[in-house]
N, C-alpha and C positions, 0 to 999 in steps of 0.2 A: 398670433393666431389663437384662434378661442377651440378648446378640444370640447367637443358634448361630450358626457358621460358616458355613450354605449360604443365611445370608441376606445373605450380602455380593455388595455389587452385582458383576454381571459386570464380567468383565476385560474382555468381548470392546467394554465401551463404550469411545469413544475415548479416551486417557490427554492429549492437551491441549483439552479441553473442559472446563472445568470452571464449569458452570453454576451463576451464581449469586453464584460464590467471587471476583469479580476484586479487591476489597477486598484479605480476607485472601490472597489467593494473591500479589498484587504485595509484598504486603509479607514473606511469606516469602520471595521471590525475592529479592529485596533483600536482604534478611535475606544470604540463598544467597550472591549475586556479593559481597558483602562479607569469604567468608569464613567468617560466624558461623554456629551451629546452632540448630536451627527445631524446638518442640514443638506438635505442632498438638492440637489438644482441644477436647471438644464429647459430646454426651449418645451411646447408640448410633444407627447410621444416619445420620447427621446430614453424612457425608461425607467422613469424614477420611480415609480410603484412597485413596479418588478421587482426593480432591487431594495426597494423599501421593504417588500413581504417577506422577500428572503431574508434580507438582516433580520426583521421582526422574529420570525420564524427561528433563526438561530438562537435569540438573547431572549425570546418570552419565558422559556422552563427556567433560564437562571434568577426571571423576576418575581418577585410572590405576586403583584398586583402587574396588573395588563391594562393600559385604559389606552384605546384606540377612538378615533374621530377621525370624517373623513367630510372635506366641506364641496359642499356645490356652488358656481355660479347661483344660480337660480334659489339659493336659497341663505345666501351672504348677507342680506338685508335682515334678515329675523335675528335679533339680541339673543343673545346667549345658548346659542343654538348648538354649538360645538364644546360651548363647556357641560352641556346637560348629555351630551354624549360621550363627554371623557366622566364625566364624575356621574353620572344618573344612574349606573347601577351601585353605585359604591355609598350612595348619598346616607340608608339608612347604618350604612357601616360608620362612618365617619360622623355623621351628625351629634352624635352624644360625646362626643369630645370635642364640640366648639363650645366657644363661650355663647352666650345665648342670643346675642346682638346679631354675632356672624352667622349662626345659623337658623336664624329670622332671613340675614340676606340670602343665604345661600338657597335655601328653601323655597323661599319667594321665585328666585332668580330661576332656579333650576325646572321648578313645575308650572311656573304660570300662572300663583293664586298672589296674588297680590301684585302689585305694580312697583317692582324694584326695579334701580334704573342704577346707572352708575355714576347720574348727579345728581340723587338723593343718598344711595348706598354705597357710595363709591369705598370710603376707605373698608368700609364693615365686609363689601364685599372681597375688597382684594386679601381681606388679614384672611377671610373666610376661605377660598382656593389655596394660598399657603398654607393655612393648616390643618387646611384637608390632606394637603398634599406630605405632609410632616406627619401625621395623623397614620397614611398607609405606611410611609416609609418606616414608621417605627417597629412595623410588623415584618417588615422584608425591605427589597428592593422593588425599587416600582419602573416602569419603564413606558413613556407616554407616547404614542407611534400615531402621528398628523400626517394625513397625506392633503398633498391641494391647499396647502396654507393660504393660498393668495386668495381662495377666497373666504377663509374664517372670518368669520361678523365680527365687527370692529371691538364690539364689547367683549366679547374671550378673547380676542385675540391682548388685548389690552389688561384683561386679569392674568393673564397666563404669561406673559411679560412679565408683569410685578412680579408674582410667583418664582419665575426661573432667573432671575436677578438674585432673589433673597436665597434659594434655595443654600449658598455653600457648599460644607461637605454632607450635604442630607441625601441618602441612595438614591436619589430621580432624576432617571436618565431620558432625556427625550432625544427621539429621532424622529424627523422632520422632512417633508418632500414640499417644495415649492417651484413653480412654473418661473422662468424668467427668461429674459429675452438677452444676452450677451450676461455682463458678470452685473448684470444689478440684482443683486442678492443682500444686499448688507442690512436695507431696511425690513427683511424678514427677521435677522437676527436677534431683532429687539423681541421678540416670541422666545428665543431661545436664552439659557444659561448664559454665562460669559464667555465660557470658554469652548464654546461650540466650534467643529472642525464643519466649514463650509466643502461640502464635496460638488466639482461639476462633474455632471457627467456629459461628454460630448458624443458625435456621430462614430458610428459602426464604420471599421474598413469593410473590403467588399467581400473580405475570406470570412469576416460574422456577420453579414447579411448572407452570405452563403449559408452558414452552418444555423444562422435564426430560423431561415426559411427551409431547410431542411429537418429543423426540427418540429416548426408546426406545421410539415405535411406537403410542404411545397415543394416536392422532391424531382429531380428529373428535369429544371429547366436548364436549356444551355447557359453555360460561362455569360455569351457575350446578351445575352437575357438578364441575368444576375446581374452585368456589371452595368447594364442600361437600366435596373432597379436601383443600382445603390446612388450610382450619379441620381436618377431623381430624387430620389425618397433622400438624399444631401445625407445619405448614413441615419438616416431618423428610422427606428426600427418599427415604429404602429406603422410611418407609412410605408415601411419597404414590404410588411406584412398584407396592409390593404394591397397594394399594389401586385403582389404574391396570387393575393387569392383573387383579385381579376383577373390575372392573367390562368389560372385553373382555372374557373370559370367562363373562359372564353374558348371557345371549340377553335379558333383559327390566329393562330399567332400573326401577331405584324409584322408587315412585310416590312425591308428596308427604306429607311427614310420616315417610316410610318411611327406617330407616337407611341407609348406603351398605354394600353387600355386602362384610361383614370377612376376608375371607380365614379359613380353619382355622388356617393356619401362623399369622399377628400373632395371635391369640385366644388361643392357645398361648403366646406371647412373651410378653405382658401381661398376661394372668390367671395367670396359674400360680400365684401366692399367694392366688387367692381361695380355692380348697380349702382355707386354712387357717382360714379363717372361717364361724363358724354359719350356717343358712340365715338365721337373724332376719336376720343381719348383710348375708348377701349380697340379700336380698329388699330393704333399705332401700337400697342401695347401689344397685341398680335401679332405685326409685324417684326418685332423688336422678338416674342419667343419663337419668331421662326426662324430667326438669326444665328449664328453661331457663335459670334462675338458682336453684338449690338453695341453701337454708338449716335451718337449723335448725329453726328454726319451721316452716317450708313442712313438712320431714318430721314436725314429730309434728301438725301439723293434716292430715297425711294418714296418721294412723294410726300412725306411727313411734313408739312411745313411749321406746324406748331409743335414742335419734336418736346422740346424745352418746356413750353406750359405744363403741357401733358404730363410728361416724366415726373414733372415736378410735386404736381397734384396726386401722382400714383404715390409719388415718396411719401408723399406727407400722408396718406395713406395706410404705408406701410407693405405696400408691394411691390416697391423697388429699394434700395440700397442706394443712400444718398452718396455721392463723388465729390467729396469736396475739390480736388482736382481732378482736370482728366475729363474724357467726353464719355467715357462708356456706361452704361445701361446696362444693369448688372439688377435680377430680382433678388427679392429677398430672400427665398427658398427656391431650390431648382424645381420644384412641385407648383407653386403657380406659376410658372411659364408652363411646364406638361400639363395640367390642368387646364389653363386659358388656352392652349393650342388643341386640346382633345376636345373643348367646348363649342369652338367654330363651329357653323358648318363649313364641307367641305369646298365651296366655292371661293369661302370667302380665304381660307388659307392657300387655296390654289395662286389668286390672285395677291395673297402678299408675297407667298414665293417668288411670281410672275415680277414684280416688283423689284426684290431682290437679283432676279438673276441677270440684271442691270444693272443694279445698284451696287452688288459688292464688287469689289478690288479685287479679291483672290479667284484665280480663274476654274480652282475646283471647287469652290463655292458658287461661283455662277454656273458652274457648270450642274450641281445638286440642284440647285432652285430652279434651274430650268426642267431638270428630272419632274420636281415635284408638281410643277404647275400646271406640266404636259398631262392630256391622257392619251393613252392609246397608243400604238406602234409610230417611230419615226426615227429613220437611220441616220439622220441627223444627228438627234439626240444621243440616240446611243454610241455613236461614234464621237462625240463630245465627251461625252461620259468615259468612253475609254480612255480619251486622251487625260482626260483629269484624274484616274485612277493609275494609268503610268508614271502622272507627275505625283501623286500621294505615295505613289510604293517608292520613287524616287528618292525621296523627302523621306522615307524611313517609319512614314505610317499607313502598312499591312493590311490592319485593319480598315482601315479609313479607305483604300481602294478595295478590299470584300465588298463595303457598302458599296461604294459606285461601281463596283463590276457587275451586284445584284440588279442595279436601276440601267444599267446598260442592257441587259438581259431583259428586263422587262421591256426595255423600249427596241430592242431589235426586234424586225420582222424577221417571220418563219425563213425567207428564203435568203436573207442575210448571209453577207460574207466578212468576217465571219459571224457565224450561228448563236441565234438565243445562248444552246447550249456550251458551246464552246467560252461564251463569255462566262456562264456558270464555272464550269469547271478554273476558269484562270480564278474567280476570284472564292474558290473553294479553296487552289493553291494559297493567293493572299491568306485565307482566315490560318490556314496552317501555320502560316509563316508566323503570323500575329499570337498565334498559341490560342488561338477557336477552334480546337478542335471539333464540337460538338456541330460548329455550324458546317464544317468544310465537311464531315460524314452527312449531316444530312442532305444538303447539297449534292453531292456526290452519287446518294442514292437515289434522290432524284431520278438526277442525270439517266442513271440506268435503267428505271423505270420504260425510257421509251426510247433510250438512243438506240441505234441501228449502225452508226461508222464506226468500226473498227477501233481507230486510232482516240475516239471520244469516251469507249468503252473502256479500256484500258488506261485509258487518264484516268478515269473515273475510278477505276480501282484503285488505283495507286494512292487515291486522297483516300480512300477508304484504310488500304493498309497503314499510312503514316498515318492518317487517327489512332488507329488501333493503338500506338505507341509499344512498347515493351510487352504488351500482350499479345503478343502473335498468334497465341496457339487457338485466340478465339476469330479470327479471322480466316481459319487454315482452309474452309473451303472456299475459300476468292483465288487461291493460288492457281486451281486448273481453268476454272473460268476465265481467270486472265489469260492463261496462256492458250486456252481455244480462240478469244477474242485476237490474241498476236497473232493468230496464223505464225506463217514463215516471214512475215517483216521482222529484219533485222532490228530497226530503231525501236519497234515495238517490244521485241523479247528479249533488250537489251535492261530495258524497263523492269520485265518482269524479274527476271533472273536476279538482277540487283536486290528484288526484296525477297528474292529464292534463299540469296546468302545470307540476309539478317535471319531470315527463319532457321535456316539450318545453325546459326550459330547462338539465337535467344533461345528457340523450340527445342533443338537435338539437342545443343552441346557439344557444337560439332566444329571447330575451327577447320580442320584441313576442307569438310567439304564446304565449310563457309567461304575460304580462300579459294576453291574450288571455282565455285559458282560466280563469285567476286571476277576473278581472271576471266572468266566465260561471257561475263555480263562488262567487262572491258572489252572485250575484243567485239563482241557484236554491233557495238556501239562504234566503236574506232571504224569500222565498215560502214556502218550508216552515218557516217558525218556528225556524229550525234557528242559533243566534246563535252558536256557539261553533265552527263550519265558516263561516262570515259572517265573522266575526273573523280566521279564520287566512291564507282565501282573499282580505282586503283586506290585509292583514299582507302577505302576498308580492305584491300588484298593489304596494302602494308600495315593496318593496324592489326589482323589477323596476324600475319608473318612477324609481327614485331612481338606480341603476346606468347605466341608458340616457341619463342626463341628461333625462327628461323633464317639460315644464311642469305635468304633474297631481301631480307627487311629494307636494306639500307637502296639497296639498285631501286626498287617498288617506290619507297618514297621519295625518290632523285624520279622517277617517272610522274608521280604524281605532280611534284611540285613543278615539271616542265610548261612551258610556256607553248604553247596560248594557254592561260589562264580564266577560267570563268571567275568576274568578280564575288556573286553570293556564294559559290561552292568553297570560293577559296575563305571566307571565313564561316562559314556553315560548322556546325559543332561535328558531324559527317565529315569534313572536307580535309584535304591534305595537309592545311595547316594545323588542324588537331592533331593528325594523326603526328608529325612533326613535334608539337609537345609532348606528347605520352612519349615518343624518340628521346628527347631530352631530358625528360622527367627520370627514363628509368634506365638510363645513363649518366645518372648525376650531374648533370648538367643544369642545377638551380638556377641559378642567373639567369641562365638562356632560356629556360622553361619559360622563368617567370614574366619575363617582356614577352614572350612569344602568348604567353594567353591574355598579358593585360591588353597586348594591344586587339587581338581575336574579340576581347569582351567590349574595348569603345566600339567597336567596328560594327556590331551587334546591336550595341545600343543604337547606334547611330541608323540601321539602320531597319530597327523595331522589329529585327528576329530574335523573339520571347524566347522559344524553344531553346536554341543556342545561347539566349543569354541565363538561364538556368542553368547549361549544362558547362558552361565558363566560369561563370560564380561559382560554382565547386570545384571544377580542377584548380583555379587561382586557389580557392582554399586547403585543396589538396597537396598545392605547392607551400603554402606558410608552413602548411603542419607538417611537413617535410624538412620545413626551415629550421619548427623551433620554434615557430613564431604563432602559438598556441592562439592567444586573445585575437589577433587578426584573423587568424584564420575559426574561430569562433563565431566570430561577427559575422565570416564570409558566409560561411556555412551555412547560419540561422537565415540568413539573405534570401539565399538560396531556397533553401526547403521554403520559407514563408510564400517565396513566389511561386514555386511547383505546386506546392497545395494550394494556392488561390488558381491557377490553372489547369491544376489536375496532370500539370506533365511532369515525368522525371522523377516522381517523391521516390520512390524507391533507392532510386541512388541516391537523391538529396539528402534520404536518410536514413542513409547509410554511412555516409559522407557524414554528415551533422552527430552521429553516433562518436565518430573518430575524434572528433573535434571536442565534442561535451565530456569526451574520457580524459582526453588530455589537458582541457583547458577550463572547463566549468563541472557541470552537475554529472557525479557517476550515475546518480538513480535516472535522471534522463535521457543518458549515454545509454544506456539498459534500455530505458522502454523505448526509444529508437530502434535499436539495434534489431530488438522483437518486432517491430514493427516491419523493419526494412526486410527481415527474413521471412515473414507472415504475406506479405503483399509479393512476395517476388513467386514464395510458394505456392499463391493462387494465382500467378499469373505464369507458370508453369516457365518462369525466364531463369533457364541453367547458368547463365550466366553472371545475374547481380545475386543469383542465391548463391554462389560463392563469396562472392564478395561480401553481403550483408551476415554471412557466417564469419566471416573473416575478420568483422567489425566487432562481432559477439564475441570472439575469441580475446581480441586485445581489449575490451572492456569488463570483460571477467577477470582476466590478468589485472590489471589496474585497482579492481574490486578483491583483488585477495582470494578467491574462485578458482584455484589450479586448475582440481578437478573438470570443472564448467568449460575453462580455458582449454583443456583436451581433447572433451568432447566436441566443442566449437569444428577446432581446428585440425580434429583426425577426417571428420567430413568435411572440409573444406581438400585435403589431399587428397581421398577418392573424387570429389568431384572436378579439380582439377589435372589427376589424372586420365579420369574420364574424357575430360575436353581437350585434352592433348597440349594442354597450357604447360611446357616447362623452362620461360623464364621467370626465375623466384623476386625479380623485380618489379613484376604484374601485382600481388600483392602483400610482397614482404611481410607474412605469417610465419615465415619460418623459425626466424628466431625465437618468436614467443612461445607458438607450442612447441619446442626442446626447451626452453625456461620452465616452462609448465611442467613438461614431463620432471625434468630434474625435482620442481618441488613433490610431485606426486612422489618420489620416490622410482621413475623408472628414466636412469641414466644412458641405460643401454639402449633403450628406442631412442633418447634424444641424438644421445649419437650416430645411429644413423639416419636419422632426420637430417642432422648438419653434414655429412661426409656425402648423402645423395643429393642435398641441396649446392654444397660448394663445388659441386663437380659441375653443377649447370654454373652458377654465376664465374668461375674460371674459364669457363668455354666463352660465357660471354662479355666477360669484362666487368662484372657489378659490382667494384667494389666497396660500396656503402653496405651493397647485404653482405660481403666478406666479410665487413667488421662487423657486422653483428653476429655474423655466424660464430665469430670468435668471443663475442663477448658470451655469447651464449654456451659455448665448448668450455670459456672459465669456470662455468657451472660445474658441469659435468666432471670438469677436473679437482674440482674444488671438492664435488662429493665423493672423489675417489681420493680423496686426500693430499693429492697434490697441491696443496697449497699457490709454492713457489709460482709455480706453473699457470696459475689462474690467474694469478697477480701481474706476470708479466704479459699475459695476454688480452686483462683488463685494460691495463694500460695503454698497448698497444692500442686498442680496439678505440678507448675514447680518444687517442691522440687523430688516429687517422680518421672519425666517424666527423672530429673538432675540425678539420681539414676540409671535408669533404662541405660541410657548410650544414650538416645534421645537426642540428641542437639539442632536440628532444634526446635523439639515440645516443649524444655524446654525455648528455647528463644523466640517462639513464646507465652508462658504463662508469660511470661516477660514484654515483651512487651503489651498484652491485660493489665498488671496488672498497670504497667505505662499511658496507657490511661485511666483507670477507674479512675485511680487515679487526672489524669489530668481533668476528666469530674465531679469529684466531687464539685468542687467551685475554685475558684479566689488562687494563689499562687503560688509559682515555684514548676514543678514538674520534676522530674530525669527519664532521656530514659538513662542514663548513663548505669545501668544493661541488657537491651535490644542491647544496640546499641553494647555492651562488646561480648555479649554471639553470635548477630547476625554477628561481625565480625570475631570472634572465627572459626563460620559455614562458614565464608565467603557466607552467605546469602547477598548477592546483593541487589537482588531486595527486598527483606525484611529490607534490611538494607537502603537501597532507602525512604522507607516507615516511618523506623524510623527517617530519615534523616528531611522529610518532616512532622511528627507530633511534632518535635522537633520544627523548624519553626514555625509552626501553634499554638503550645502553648506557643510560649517564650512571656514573656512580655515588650510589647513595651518601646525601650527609648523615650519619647520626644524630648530629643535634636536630631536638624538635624544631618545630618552624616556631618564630617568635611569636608571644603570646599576643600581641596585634594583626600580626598575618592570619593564625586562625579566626579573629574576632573579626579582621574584615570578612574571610570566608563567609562565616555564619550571618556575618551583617550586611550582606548584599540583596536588593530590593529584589522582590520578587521576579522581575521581568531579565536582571540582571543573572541571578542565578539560574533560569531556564536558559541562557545565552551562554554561559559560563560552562552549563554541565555540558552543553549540545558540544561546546568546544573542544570538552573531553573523550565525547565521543570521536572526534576527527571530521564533525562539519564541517563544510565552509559555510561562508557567511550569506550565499546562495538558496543552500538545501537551508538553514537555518532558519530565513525569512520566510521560507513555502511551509517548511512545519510549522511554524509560530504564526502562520500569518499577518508578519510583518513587512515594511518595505527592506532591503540590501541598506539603506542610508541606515533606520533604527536600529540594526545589527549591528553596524556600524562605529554607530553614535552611544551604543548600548556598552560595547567593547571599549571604547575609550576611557569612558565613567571605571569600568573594571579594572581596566590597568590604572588608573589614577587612584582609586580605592585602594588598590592591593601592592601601587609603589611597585610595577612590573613593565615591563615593555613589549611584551608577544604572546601571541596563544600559544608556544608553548611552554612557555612561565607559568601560565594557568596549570596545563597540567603537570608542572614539574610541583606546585605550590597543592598542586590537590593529590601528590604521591606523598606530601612530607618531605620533596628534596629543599638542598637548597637551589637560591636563585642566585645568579652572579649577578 
């Protein structure tokens, strides 16, 4: 596809933003500080200028000489057009240090007064750009920044070759952007050095075409908007941008089923070679982007009889993707099929639907084409429509019945049974389900715009409050609305009451009267026949009762989980089988947690409820990190939060959850700005409930960070607010033992202690005894600063033998470890982190194992003899990149935070580290820093 020039993104976007890129952009930087030059490539739009201005932008001040060119189509024919732009202002700098031959050609070549060519001047010319170019470099570094290679005029493109071939170790660095269609890039490289790092850059997921278009202004479109931008625009960020600003620009969004408004300009970009093809050709080609899955077949059972020539002609083309097996009909960009189907007019796509909804196999696909081909009211269709949206919700995609519940609704008449609106609202339900929130609120309100039944009102809210999500408190006047809307129906204020209870316990802070309302909003429902609001409202009386520590917990969730069963509720993240994991979870029951959510999460997938599969991918990883099993549940976590922020649901928990995780098993500085984060977001959404939690997180990631103090404060406001809420099982969020660890290092034993003697009185009552052992590992503190040694020792031990028992890994090497410094602060002698450091690489605890890295340093006992006179000479003799690797080591990096400060990839730290210990005849980082205190190494 050919870009014009005025569709390059503005300058005026910031040049170090480069959204999306931090992959390949770290690695061109690298690339950069190294010295070497950097070809970047990628389809058109796709962003290489972007990040070309930025790298430029970073590496210009460290260069004395800047020569930039930037080539056009349209003016690729004129000789030496792009060398008179790299070297035309420099020409009178450089000219008196060529020999006289060369700068006869260059001068010629450069302004136009004579007729130099480069087969009359060929060699005089090429020696004349090299040592031009050797010429600057002598005075500084020079750095030559080509955008649009592909169309440089064959004659610079051909001296500047010669040039970057000869250059060596001479300072000129070029960085290079060329347009390319898959990986053919190699014959650009002849422009560049030898050793030039080719970088592609590929398409945007749909979380940075979210966060692109919000940053240039396109703020405010729903989710399932965004995600019907990014599938076009194939992740291409100019055109998810075009595409952005038709859609602001257009006062009426499209309705379902309806394309996303193509801009004239992209239509023009990407069709421009249909004119070369028959109408047959382009009418099937039409048919084919009104497809869902076009093939071969599909086209001639809907009439296409020349399916094959046609396709064929388009491939060769270049606006289909050739098959070398296989029948299907795949374009080349998702953008010329929306383009050629926004170009029709509308009769004629009527009629290829019409076409289709014959022709294809799948019965909710004929059933869509028949939607699209219809106009006007007909209960047929809409009752077709329904039937194809109960088999897609079937089928596990959500979404995909919103869309045909919306064309159901278009095509029911006003007097229909049931109702235009009624079908709105079910497939408000679907977008919910799908994690559209944006659409299922607007819908919704809709709805109330002009409903008048009771029962349609009051649906209608309820999609409105579950949008809301964990923001309750902005939704707070729907609550009397609904319940004037319920009147005295029982089924109806069975309804309300249930999200009476989330308010009272996300808003207040209010567990008993969340449980309250919970039991209130069961029973009303148990009356009106209503089993599947019965089920959701016991579902949260036993997770309430189970948080509160209260004795009805267990009866509550033997009610819930009684039979008859609704199948969604029953794995709903709401539903009785959560609340059953959090049961097992904080009753130590690992094992059985953990089958219990993996299977809640296939269940989920399977049946494309987002929301719950968000909020599953965290407790699964809530359960690793329970385990021990720190990297797993890292992974989980990131999972997690990546998908909550591309849906806008859940991030507060996700990251909060993902905070726990990055403490214990990757980056503390991330851990950290998580944690802020997940405190920051809960605080303005006034949720009493994850703001303890997200405090909670801040607290054990302070701890971790060495932060007593911070640690205190986390977690003394975490006690009032869990006082507050009437939360006293300490297995909700097991803080307890860290803030008395905390307290102990501040120096106040005596609060720790009754922290731990108010905390064991509830886990006795209730059975926890994973937080018993930790209370006790935590009470070895307290003893230990009371001088009791003996006492702490024997308690440490106990603590990690039973915490080893219980299937806690993380809490069992952390009792390890405490038991290994007590031991080391008792007197003068070698002491062993060898059981801490076992267990904490076991957990692949990082940052814990960071810690033991560095107590092991700080207790070893010194050799007197120097280090030998080659150990310090390698110190001093380590390559520049190597000693930044080496010091950051001594600081207690890992190999993670090391890469983001250095802007290198985790492999180069890596790869860098290796070289270190092979140079210095060591095996570990921390040899490094036993080697940079003067100890010896064993």
């Amino acid at each position: 596809m050919t870009v014009r020039r005025d569709f390059e993104e503005p300058a005026s976007g910031r040049p170090d933003l480069v959204i999306g890129r931090e992959e390949p952009f770290t690695a061109a930087r690298e690339q950069l500080g190294r010295g070497g030059s950097v070809l970047l490539h990628g389809p058109a739009g796709i962003g290489k200028s972007t990040v070309l201005r930025a790298l430029a932008a970073d590496y210009a001040e460290a260069a004395r000489t800047v020569l930039r060119c930037s080539a056009t189509e349209s003016e690729s024919h004129l000789p030496f057009l792009a060398l008179a732009d790299l070297l035309g202002l420099v020409l009178d700098q450089v000219s008196g240090k060529l020999p006289a031959a060369q700068r006869t050609a260059l001068e010629s070549a450069l302004t136009g007064r004579g007729e130099s060519t480069l087969q009359r001047d060929g060699l005089a010319l090429r020696l004349a750009v090299l040592s031009a170019l050797r010429a600057l470099a002598a005075e500084g570094p020079v750095l030559v920044v080509a955008d649009d290679v592909q169309w440089l005029d064959s004659a610079s493109s051909e001296l500047l070759g010669f040039a970057a071939r000869r250059l060596g170790d001479t300072p000129v660095t070029m960085l290079c952007a060329v347009r390319t269609e898959g990986q053919e890039y190699d014959r650009h490289l002849r422009t560049a050095p030898p050793d030039t790092l080719a970088v592609r850059l590929g398409p945007l997921s749909r979380a940075q075409v979210s966060a692109l278009l919000d940053h240039r202004g396109y703020t405010g479109l729903p989710r399932s908007t965004v995600r019907d931008i990014h599938r076009t625009s194939g992740g291409n960020p100019l055109f998810a941008l075009e595409l952005g600003r038709a859609l602001a620009e257009n006062p009426t969004p499209p309705r379902p089923g309806e394309p996303l408004p193509v801009p004239t300009s992209l239509r023009a970009l990407v069709l421009s070679r249909l004119e070369i093809l028959s109408g047959e050709a382009r009418h099937t080609l039409l048919v084919a982007s009104a497809g869902a899955r076009p093939t071969l077949s599909l086209l001639h059972a809907a009439g296409r009889e020349n399916a094959e020539a046609e396709t064929a002609r388009a491939a060769g083309l270049g606006l289909l993707m050739t098959e070398p097996e296989g029948s299907a009909v795949r374009f080349a960009h998702p953008l010329i099929s929306a383009a050629l189907y926004a170009e029709a007019p509308a009769h004629q796509r009527r009629a290829a639907h019409a076409a289709l909804s014959t022709a294809a196999s799948d019965p909710i696909e004929r059933a869509r084409h028949l939607a699209l081909a219809t106009t006007g009211t007909d209960p047929q269709v809409a009752a077709r429509l329904a039937g194809a949206a109960m088999l897609a919700r079937d089928r596990g995609a959500p979404s995909v019945a919103a869309s045909l519940g919306l064309l159901a609704a278009r095509h029911a008449p006003a007097d229909s049974v049931p109702g235009p609106d009624e079908r709105r609202l079910q497939a408000a339900e679907d977008a919910i389900t799908a994690g559209e929130v944006d659409l299922a609120r607007d819908i919704a309100r809709e709805v109330l715009t002009r409903a008048t039944v009771p029962a349609e009102r009051v649906r209608a809210w309820m999609v409105v409050i579950e949008a809301a999500g964990q923001a309750l408190g902005e939704v707070d006047a729907v609550f009397p609305q609904a319940l004037a809307d319920a009147g005295d129906d029982p089924r109806l204020l069975a309804l309300v009451h249930y999200q009476l209870a989330w308010r009272a316990l996300v808003v207040e802070g209010d567990f008993a009267e969340g449980r309250e309302e919970a039991a209130h909003a069961a029973g009303l429902a148990a009356r009106a026949g209503d089993r599947r609001t019965e089920l959701l409202a016991l579902a949260f009386q036993a997770q309430a009762e189970t948080l509160m520590g209260h004795p009805d917990a267990p009866a509550t969730i033997k009610r819930a989980l009684k039979e008859p069963q609704d199948p969604q509720v029953a794995c709903h993240h709401n539903g009785a089988g959560s609340t059953r994991f959090r049961w097992l979870l904080m009753s130590d029951q690992l094992p059985e947690a953990r089958g219990t959510v993996t299977t809640l999460l296939r269940e989920v997938r399977r049946r494309g409820m987002v929301e719950s599969e968000v909020h599953f991918l965290r407790l699964l990883a809530e359960t690793e990190l329970r385990s021990g099993h720190c990297g797993r549940a890292l992974d989980l976590a990131r999972e997690s939060l990546g998908l909550a922020r591309d849906l806008g649901i859940g991030e507060v928990a996700s990251a909060m959850l993902a905070s726990l995780a990055e403490a214990s098993g990757g980056s503390v500085d991330q851990a950290l700005a998580l944690a802020r984060e997940a405190v920051r977001h809960a605080e303005e959404d006034g949720d009493q409930i994850y703001l303890s939690r997200a405090l909670a997180a801040l607290g054990y990631v302070r701890l971790v960070a060495g932060d007593a103090p911070g640690t205190v404060r986390s977690l003394r406001r975490v006690r009032e607010l869990e006082n507050g809420l009437g939360v006293t099982d300490p297995a909700r969020g097991r803080w307890h033992g860290d803030l008395a660890e905390a307290l102990v290092r501040v120096g106040a034993p005596a609060e720790a202690q009754d922290v731990i003697d108010v905390t064991r009185e509830q886990a006795l009552r209730l059975g926890r005894e994973s937080v018993l052992a930790v209370l006790d590992r935590a009470e070895a503190l307290v003893r230990a600063a009371g001088g009791d040694h003996d006492a702490a020792v024997a308690r440490l031990t106990s603590a990690q033998d039973r915490l080893g028992k219980l299937g806690y890994g993380l809490e069992e090497a952390r009792a390890a470890f405490e038991l290994a410094r007590l031991r080391a602060r008792r007197g003068p002698g070698p002491t062993s982190y060898d059981e801490a450091a076992r267990l904490m690489r076991r957990c692949r605890a990082l940052p814990w194992l960071r810690q033991v890295d560095a107590a092991v340093v700080a207790g070893a006992v010194p050799d007197r003899r120097p280090a030998p006179a080659d150990v310090r000479a390698a110190l001093e003799g380590l390559a520049s990149m190597e000693r930044q690797v080496a010091a950051l080591v001594m600081e207690g990096a890992t190999n993670r935070e090391i890469a983001g400060r250095l802007f290198i990839s985790v492999k180069t730290v890596e790869a860098t580290l290796t070289r270190v210990y092979r140079k210095l005849g060591i095996r570990s980082r921390v040899d490094i820093v036993r080697l940079a205190a003067g100890r010896h190494v064993t």
